[in-house]
C-alpha positions as CSV (number, residue, x, y, z in Angstrom):
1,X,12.7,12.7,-27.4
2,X,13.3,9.4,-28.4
3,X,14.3,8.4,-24.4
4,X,10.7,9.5,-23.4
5,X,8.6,7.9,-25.7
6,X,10.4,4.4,-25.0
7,X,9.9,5.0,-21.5
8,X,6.1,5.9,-21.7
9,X,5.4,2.9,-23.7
10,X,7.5,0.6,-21.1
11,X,5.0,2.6,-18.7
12,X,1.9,2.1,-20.1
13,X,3.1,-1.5,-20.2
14,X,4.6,-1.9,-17.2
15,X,8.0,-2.8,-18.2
16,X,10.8,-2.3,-16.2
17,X,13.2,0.4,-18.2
18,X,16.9,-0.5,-17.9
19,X,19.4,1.6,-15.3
20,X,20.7,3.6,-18.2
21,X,17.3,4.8,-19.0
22,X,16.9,6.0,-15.3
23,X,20.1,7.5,-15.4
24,X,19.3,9.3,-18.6
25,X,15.8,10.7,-16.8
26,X,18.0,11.8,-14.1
27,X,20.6,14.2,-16.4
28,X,18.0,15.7,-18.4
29,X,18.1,19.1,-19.1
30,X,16.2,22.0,-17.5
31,X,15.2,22.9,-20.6
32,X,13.6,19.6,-21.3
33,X,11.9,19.2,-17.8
34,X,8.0,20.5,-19.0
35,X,8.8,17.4,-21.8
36,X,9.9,15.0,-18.6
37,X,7.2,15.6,-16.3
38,X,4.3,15.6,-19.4
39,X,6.0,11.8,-20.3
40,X,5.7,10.6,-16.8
41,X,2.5,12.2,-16.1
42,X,0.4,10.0,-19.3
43,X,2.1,6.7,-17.1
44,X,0.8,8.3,-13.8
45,X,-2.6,9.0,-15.3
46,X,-2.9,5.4,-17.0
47,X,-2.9,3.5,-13.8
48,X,-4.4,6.8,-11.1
49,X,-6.1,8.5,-13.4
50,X,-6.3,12.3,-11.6
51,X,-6.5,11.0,-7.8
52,X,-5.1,12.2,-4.9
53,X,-4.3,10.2,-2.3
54,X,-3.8,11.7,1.2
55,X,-1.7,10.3,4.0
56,X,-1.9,11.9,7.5
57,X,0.8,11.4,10.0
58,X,0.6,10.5,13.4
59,X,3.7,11.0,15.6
60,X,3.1,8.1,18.4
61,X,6.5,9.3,20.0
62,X,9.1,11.9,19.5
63,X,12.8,12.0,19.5
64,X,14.8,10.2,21.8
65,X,15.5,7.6,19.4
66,X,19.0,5.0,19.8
67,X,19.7,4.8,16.2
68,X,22.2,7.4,14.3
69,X,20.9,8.0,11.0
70,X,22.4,10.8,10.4
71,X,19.4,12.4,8.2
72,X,17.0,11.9,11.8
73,X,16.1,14.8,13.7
74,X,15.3,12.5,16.3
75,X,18.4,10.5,15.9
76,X,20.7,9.4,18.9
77,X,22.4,12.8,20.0
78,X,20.2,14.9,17.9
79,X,20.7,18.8,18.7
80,X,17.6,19.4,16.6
81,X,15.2,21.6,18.5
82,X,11.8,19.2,17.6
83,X,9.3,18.3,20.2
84,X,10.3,14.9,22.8
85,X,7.3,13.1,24.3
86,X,7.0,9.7,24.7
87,X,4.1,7.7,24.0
88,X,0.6,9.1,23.5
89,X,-2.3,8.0,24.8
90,X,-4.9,6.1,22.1
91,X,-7.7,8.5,22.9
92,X,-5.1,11.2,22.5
93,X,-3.5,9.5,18.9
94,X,-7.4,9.0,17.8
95,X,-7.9,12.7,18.3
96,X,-5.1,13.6,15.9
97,X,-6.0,11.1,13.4
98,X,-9.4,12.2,13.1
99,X,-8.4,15.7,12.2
100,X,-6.5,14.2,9.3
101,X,-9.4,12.3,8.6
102,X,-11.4,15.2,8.5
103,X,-9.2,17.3,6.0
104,X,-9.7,14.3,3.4
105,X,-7.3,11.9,4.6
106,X,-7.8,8.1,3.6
107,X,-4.7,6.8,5.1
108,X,-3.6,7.6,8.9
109,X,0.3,6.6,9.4
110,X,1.0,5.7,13.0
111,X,5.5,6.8,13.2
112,X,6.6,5.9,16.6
113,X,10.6,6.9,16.8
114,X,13.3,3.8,17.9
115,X,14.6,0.6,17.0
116,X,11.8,-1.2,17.6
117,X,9.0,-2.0,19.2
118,X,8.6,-4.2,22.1
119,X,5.5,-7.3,22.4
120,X,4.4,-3.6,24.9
121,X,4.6,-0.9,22.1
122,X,2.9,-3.6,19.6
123,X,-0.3,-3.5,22.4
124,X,-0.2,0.3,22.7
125,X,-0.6,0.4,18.7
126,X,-3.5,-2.5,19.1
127,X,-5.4,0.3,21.4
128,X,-4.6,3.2,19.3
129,X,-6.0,1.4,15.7
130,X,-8.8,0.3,17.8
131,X,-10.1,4.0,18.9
132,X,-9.0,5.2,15.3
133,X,-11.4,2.5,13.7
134,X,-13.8,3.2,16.1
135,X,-14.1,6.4,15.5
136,X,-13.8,5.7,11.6
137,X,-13.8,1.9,10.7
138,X,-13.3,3.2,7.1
139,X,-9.8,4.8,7.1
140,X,-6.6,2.9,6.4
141,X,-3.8,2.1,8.9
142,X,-0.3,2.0,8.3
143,X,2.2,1.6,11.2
144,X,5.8,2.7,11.2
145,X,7.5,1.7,14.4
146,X,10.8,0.7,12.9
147,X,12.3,-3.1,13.3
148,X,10.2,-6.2,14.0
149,X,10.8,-9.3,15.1
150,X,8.8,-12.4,16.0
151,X,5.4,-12.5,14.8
152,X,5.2,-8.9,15.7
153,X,3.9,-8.1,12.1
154,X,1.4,-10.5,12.5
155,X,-0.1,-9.8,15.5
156,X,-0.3,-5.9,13.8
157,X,-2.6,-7.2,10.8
158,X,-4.5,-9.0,13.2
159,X,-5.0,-6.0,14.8
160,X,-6.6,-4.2,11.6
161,X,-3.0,-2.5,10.3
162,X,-3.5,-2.7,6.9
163,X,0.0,-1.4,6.1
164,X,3.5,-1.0,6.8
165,X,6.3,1.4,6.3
166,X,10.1,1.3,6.8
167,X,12.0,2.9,4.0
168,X,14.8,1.6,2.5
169,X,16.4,5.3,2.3
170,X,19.0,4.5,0.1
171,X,21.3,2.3,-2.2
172,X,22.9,-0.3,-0.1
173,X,26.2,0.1,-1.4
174,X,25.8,3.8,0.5
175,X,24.1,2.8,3.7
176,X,27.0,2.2,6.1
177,X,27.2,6.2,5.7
178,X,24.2,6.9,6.9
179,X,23.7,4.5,10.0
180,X,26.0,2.3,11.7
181,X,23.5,1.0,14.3
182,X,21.8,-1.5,11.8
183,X,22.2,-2.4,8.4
184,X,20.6,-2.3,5.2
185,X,19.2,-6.1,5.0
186,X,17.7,-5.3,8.4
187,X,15.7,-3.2,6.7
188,X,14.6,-5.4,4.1
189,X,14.0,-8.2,6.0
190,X,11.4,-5.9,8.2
191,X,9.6,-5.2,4.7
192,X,9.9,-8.7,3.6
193,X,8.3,-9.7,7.3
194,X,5.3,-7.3,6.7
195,X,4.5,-8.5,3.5
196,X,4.6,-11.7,4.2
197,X,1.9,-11.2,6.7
198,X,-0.6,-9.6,5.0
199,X,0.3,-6.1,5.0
200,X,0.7,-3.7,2.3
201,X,4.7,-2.8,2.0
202,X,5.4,0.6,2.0
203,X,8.8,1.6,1.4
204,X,10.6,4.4,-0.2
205,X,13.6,6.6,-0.1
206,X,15.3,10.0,0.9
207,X,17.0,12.5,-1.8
208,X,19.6,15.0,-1.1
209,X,21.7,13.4,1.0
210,X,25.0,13.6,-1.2
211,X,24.2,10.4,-3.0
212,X,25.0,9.9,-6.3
213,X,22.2,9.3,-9.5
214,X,23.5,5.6,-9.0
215,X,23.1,5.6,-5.4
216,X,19.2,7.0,-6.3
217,X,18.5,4.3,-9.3
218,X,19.8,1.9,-7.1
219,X,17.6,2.2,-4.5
220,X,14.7,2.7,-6.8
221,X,15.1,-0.6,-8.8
222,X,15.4,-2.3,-5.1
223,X,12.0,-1.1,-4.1
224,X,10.6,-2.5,-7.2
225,X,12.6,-6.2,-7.1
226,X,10.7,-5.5,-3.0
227,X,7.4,-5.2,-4.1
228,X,6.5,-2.2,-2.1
229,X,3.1,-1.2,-2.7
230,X,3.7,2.1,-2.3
231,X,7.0,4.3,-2.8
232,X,7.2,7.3,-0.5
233,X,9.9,9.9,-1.8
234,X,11.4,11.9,0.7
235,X,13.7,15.0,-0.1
236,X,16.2,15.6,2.7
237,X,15.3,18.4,5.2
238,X,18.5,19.5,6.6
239,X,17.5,20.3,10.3
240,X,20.3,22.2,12.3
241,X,22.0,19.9,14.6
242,X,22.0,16.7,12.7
243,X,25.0,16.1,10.8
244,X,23.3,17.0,7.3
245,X,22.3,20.3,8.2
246,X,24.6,21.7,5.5
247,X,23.5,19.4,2.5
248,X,21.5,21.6,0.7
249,X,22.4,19.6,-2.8
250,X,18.5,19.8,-4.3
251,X,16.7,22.2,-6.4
252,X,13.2,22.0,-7.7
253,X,14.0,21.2,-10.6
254,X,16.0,18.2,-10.1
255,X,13.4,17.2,-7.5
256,X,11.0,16.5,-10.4
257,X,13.3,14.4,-12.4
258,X,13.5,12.0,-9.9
259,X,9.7,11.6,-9.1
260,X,9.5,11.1,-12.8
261,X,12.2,8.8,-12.7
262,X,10.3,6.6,-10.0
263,X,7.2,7.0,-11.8
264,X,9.0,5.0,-15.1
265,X,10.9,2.4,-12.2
266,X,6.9,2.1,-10.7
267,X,4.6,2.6,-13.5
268,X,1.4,1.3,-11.7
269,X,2.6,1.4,-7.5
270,X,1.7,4.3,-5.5
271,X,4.2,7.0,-5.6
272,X,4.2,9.6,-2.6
273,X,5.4,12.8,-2.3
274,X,6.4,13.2,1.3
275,X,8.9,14.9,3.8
276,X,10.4,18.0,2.2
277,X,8.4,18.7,-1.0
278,X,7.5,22.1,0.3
279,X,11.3,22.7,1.3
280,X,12.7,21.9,-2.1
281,X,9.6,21.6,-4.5
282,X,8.5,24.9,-3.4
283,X,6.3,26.7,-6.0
284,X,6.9,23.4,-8.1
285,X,4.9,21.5,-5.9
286,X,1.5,21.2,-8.3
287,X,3.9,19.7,-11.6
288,X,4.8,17.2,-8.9
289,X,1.2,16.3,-8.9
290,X,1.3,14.8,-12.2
291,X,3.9,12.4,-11.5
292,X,3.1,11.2,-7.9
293,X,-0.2,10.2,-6.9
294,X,-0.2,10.2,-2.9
295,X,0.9,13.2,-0.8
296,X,0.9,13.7,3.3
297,X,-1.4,16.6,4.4
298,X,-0.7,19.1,6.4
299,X,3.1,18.8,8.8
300,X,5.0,16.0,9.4
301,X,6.9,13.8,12.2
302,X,8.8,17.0,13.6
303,X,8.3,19.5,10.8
304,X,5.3,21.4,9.9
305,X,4.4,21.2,6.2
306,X,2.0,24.1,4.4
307,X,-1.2,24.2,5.7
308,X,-3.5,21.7,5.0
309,X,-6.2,23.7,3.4
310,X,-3.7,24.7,0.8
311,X,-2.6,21.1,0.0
312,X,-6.6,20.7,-0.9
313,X,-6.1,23.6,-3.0
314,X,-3.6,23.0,-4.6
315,X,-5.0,19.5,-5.6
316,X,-8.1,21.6,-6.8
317,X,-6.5,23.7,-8.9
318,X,-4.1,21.4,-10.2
319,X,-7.5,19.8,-12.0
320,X,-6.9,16.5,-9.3
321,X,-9.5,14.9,-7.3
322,X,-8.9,13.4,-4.0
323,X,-9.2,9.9,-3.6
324,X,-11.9,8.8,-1.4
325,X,-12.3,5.8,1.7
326,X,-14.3,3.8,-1.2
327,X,-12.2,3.4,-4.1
328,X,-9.0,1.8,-4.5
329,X,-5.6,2.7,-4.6
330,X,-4.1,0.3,-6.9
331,X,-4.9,-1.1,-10.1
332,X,-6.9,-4.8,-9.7
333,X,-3.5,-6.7,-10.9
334,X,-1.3,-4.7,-8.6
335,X,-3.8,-6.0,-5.8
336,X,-3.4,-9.7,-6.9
337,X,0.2,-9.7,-7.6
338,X,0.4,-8.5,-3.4
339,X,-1.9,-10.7,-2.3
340,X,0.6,-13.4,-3.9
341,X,3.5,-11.8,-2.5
342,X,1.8,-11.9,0.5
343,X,1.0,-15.7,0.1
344,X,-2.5,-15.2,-0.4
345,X,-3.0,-13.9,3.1
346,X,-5.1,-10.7,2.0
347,X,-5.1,-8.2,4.8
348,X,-4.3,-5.5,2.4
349,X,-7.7,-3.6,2.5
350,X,-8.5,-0.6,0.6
351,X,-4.9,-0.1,0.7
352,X,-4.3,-3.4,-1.5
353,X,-6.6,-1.8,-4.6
354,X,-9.1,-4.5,-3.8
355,X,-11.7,-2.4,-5.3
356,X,-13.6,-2.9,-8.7
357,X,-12.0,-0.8,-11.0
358,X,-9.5,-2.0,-13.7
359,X,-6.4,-0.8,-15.9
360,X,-7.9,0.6,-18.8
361,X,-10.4,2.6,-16.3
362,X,-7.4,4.2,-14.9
363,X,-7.9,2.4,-11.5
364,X,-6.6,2.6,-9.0
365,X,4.1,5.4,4.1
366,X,6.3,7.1,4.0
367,X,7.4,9.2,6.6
368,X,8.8,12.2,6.9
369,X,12.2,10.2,7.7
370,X,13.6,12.4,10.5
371,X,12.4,14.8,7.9
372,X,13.3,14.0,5.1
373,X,15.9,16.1,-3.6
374,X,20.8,19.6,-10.2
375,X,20.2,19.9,-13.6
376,X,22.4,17.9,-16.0
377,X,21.7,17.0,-20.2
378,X,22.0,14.2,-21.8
379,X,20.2,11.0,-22.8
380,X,20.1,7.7,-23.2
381,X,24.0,6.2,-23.6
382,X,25.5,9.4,-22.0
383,X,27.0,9.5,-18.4
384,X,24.3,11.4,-16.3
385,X,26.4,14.8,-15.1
386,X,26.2,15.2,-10.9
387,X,23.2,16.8,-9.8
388,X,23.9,20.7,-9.6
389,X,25.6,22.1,-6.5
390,X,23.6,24.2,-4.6
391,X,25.3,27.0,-3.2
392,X,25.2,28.1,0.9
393,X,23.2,31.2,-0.6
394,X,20.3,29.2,-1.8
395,X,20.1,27.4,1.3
396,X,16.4,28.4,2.1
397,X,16.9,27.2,6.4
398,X,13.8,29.8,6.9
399,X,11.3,27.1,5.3
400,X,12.3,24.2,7.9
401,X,10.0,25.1,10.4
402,X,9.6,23.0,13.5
403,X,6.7,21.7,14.4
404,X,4.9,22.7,17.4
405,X,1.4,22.1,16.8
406,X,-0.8,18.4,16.5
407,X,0.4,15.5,18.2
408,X,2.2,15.6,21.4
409,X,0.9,19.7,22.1
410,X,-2.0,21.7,23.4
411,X,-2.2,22.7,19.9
412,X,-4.7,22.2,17.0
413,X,-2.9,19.6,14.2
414,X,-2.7,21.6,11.1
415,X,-5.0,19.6,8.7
């Protein structure tokens, strides 16, 4: 296919393909999806090789949350059934992460739900990263606590975060329909804020929320013109009593074609499989191994995920290694080209692919968003036809489990 051997050599070169090539990713037909995900996999391999990287989440607090995003189970009004606790203790946040730590987990992401934080909440994050380090100086930090302001993301480097997440969720032409209580440039300007001082940006999207394959190239090509260090791609999980209970507009399939599509849009950035891969990947998850490079193990923010010993196996037999504490993430040029984003500041860590590798060796947050992906044909120059309408029978509601274990219970995390 003429479409995917343009976009592997824009890969392997890291050249931005054009919107209609996205597009065209995004209508290809089922019967050419083994073809898709093979193309996208030789890009993913030529900058990660066959490493795993695995993210653990850390819900600081649950539900409760101002904001209306209407994806959030912890959104403002929210009849979602999900744990509500406000904030944990650090000794009690240290505990979790070093579960996740345990299962193979190199990144810990600290997701406190609400605007904001206050100069307060920034303090009880300082505690928490310091009983994480202490417990293991190694593992990387990435905080997720919604808006900043101030010199609040400067005073969370200083505290050893190494990253930060706030997703951009989707295109901005589209956002006023998921949130009214802020705006889509307040979401930019947050990542632009945590870049700027130091830390790693990581910012992604959410799938399956009626958008359109505009809507999701979009938001894509934003991400990239961001600079976010790592993409996390959430797939909608339709929790009863939030407004998008009922969108079940994602099948495996389709899920695929748009991690392969941000694997062409971010040849050489970390890509990350997060909320909802086991709700709409299902038995597809392993092929989406070869075109992301980053997973969460075990459950999520207020859903639980598969358990985390089958995540490791599934990595296993998948032929995929997981990444350890001492190699890097990124390529080495992904690591300056943050650094100068960053204005030189550093801070980045393991997180910022500081480490010795290079390209040609292969070197190298995401949240669960509240929770939080239809075949077409077609290629390059043709319209992309809507993803595929899933029907009320395929709804599959009996795999959105949630979570009642980890953080915030009596329970052991599931890691």
């Amino acid at each position: 296919m003429d479409l995917l051997d343009t976009l592997v050599a824009k890969g392997l070169n890291r050249e931005l393909p054009t919107r209609e090539e996205a597009l065209a990713v995004l209508a290809t037909a089922d019967d050419d999806l083994l073809d898709v995900v093979a193309a996208a996999g030789k890009v993913r391999r030529r900058w990660f090789g066959r490493r795993v990287k695995l993210n653990y989440l850390v819900n600081l607090k649950s539900g409760l949350c101002p904001e209306d995003c209407t994806y959030c189970s912890q959104r403002l009004g929210s009849k979602a059934e999900i744990l509500k606790y406000t904030w944990l203790k650090p000794e009690e946040a240290a505990q979790a992460a070093t579960a996740g730590v345990a299962g193979g987990a190199k990144r810990v992401c600290l997701v406190a739900s609400g605007r904001g934080p206050t100069d307060r909440d920034i303090d009880r994050v300082t505690d928490t990263v310091n009983a994480i380090k202490e417990a293991d100086p190694g593992v990387e930090i990435c905080a997720c606590l919604g808006l900043l302001s101030g010199n609040q993301a400067e005073r969370l480097a200083a505290a050893g975060v190494d990253a930060y997440n706030h997703n951009l969720n989707t295109s901005e032409n589209t956002y006023g329909d998921i949130s009214t209580t802020h705006t889509y440039a307040d979401r930019v300007d947050t990542v632009q804020q945590a870049h700027g001082a130091g830390l790693s940006a990581c910012s992604g999207l959410i799938a399956g929320m009626g958008e359109s394959a505009e809507d999701l190239v979009d938001v894509v090509f934003a991400l990239r013109e961001l600079g976010s260090d790592s993409v996390p791609v959430n797939f909608l999980i339709p929790f009863e009593g939030t407004p998008l209970a009922k969108e079940w507009n994602l099948t495996p399939q389709h899920c695929l074609r748009i991690l392969a599509m941000v694997r062409f849009v971010h040849p050489d950035t970390e890509v990350r499989i997060a909320g909802g891969r086991e709700v709409h990947l299902r038995s597809l998850q392993p092929l989406g191994l070869h075109l992301a490079n980053s997973i969460f193990l075990g459950d999520y923010l207020t859903s639980e995920g598969q358990a985390g010993q089958a995540d490791l196996d599934m990595i296993k037999d998948a032929g995929f290694v997981v990444e350890g504490q001492g190699e890097a993430s990124l390529p080495r040029h992904r690591s300056e080209y943050a650094e100068q984003l960053a204005g030189g500041c550093g801070g980045h860590g393991a997180a910022g692919g500081c480490g010795g590798h290079d390209a040609a060796e292969g070197a190298g947050c995401g949240t669960e968003a509240g929770a939080g992906c239809g075949p077409c044909g077609g290629h390059a120059g043709e319209a992309p036809a809507p993803a595929a309408d899933v029907t009320e029978d395929e709804s599959r509601t009996d795999l959105v489990k949630v979570r009642r274990r980890g953080a915030g219970t009596e329970l052991a995390p599931n890691a």
